[in-house]
C-alpha positions in Angstrom: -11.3 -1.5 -11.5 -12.9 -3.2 -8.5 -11.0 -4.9 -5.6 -10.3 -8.0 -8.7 -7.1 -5.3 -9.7 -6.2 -3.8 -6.5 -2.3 -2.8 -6.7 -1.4 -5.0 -4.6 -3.2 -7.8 -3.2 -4.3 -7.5 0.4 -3.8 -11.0 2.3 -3.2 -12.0 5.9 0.7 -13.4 6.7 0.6 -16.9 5.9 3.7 -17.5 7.4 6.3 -16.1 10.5 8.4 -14.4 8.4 5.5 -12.7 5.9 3.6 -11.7 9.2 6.8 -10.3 11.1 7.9 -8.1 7.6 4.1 -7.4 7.9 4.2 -5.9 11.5 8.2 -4.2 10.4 7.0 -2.6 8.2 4.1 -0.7 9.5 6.0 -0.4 12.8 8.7 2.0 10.5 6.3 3.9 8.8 3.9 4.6 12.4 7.2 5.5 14.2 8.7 8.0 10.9 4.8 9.6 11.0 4.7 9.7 14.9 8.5 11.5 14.9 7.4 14.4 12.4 5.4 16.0 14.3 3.1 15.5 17.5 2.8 11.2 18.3 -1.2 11.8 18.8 -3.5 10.7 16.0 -5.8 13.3 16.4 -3.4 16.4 15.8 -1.1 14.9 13.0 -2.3 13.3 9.9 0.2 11.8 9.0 0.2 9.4 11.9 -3.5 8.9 11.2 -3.3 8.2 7.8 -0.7 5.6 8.6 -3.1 3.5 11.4 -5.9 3.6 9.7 -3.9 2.3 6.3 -1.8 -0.6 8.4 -5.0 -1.5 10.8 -7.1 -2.1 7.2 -3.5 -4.7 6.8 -4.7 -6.7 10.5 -2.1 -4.9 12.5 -2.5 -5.3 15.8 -3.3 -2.4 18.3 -0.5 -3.5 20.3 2.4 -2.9 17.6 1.0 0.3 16.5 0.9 1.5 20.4 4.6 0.2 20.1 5.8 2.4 16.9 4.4 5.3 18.8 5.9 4.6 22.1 8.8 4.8 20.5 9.0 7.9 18.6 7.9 9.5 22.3 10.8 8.1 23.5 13.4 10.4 21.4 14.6 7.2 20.0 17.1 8.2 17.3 16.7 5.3 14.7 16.8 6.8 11.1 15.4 4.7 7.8 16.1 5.7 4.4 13.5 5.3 1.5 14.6 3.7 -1.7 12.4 2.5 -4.9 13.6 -0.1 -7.2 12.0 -0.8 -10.6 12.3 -3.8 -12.9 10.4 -6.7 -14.6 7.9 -9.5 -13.4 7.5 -12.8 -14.8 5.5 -12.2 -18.1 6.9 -8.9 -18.2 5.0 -7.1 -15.4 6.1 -3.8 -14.6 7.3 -3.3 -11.0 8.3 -0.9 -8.3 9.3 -2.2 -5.0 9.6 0.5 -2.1 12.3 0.1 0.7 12.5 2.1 3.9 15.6 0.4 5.8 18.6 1.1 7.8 21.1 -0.6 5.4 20.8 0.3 2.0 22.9 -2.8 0.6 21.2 -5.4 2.5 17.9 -4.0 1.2 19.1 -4.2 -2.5 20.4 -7.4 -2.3 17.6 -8.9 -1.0 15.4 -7.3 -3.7 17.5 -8.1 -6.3 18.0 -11.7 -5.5 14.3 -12.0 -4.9 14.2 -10.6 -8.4 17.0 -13.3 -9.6 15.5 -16.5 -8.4 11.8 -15.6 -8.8 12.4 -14.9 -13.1 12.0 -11.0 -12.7 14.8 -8.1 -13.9 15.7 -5.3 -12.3 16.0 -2.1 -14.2 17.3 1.1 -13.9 15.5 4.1 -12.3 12.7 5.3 -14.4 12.3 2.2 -16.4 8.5 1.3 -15.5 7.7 4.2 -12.9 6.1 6.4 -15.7 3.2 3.3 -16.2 2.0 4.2 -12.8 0.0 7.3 -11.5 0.1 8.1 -7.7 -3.5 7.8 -6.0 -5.5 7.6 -3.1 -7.9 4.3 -2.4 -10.1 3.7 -0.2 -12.3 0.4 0.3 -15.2 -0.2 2.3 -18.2 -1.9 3.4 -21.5 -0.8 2.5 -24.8 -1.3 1.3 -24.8 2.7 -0.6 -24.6 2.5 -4.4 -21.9 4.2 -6.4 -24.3 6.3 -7.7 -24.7 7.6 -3.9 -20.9 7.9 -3.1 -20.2 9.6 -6.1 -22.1 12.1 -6.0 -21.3 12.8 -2.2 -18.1 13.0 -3.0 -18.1 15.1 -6.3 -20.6 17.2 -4.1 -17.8 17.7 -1.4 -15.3 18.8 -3.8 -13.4 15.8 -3.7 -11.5 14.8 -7.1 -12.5 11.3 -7.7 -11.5 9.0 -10.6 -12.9 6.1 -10.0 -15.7 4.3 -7.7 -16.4 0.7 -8.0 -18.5 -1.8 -6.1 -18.4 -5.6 -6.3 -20.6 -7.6 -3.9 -20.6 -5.3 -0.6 -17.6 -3.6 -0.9 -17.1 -0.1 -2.6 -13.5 1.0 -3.7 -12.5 4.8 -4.4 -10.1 6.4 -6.3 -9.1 10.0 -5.7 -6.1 11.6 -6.2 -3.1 11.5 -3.8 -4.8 14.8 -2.5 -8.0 14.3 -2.2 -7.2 11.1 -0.1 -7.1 12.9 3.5 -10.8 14.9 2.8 -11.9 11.6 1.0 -11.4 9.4 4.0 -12.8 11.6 6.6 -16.0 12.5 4.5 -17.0 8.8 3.7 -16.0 8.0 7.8 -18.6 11.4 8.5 -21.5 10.7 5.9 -21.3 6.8 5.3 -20.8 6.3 9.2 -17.9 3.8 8.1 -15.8 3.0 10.8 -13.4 0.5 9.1 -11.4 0.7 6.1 -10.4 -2.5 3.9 -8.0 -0.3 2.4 -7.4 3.1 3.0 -3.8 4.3 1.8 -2.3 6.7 -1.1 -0.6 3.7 -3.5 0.3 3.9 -7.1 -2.0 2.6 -10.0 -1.2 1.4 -13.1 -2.0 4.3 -15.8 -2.0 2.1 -18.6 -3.3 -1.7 -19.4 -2.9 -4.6 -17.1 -0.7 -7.6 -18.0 -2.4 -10.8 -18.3 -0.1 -13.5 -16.9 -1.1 -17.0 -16.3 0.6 -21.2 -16.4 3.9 -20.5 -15.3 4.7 -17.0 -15.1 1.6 -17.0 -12.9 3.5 -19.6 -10.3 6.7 -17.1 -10.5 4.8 -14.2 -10.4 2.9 -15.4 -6.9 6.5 -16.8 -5.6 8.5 -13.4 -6.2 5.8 -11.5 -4.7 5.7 -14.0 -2.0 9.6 -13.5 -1.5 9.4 -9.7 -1.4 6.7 -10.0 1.2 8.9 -11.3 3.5 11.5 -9.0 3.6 11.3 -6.4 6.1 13.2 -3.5 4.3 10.1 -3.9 1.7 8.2 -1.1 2.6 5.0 -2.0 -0.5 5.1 -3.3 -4.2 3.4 -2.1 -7.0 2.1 -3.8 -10.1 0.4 -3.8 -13.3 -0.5 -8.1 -13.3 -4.0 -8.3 -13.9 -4.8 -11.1 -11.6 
């Protein structure tokens, strides 16, 4: 699929308010992966995972040092997860994520970004059945897909997908292959940095072509969702 239809797009904060949701956001979900178990990289995976997917995002050392400072500090603030689903512009299927510490302010904000931006909410269910859950990674390197592959496939990792365009290769595994997947490109490709390196959800069936001015409202309401801080990530099937 190539990084032309990654899930969602991967862009540095153009303004204050996209780069501070940015830096919310991955401060909530270092802190919740820091508090289940022990707040050191190196012995829970979770925590790991969670760097390595918001430092591929440009997140500074400083605010993941922060999250983590934090959870050692028995702080006691609690988020709750929450996924809305609806319609895009064009008729895009959608899921938005939430992890906040007010419900009602999350959904409104949603829903009015929805409103203004001509999307629909829906009810539960409505579009999450277009999407499957998987792990991606992206990377640098000068290796074929030929070569990844087969290391991969070799190391009994369940790949669906690997795709190279210009110097960077992007694989798909499945939500639990994405831990081994990671660490054995990072051990045999000697990659050190990830351009994406998360578990996400990918559209199962075809991509929606949108263009004129769906387009424009589809780039605003994803625009407005990026900067709300209760938005944890957004999923799509717009092939852009």
């Amino acid at each position: 699929m190539g990084r032309a239809h990654e899930v969602r797009a991967k862009k540095i904060a153009q303004t204050n308010a996209a780069k501070s949701a940015l830096y919310n956001r991955a401060s909530k979900e270092i802190y919740l992966a820091a508090k289940s178990g022990v707040p050191d990289p190196k012995e829970n995976l979770a925590l790991r995972s969670a760097i390595e997917k918001w430092k591929a995002e440009h997140v500074t050392s400083d605010v993941i040092n922060r999250a983590i400072d934090k959870a050692k500090s028995k702080d006691s603030s609690n988020y709750i997860p929450g996924r809305y689903e609806g319609f895009g512009p064009g008729g895009v299927s959608m899921m938005v994520d939430t992890l906040t510490d007010n419900e009602k302010r999350a959904f409104a904000a949603v829903r009015a970004a929805f409103n203004h931006h001509g999307g629909k909410l829906g009810n539960s269910g409505c579009v999450s059945f277009n999407f499957v859950k998987s792990g991606v990674v992206s990377f640098d390197s000068d290796k074929t897909v030929e070569e990844i592959e087969e290391d991969l496939i070799l190391n009994n990792i369940d790949v669906t997908n690997v795709d190279k365009v210009d110097n960077n290769i992007e694989v798909e595994v499945t939500a639990e292959s994405f831990d081994a997947c990671r660490d054995e490109i990072s051990k045999a490709f000697n990659v050190t940095e990830f351009t994406q390196a998360e578990v996400t959800f990918i559209p199962s069936g075809e991509w929606v072509k949108i263009d004129g001015a769906d387009r424009e409202k589809f780039d605003k309401l994803m625009d407005a969702l990026d900067e709300i801080e209760d938005v944890q990530a957004v999923y799509h099937n717009a092939d852009i």
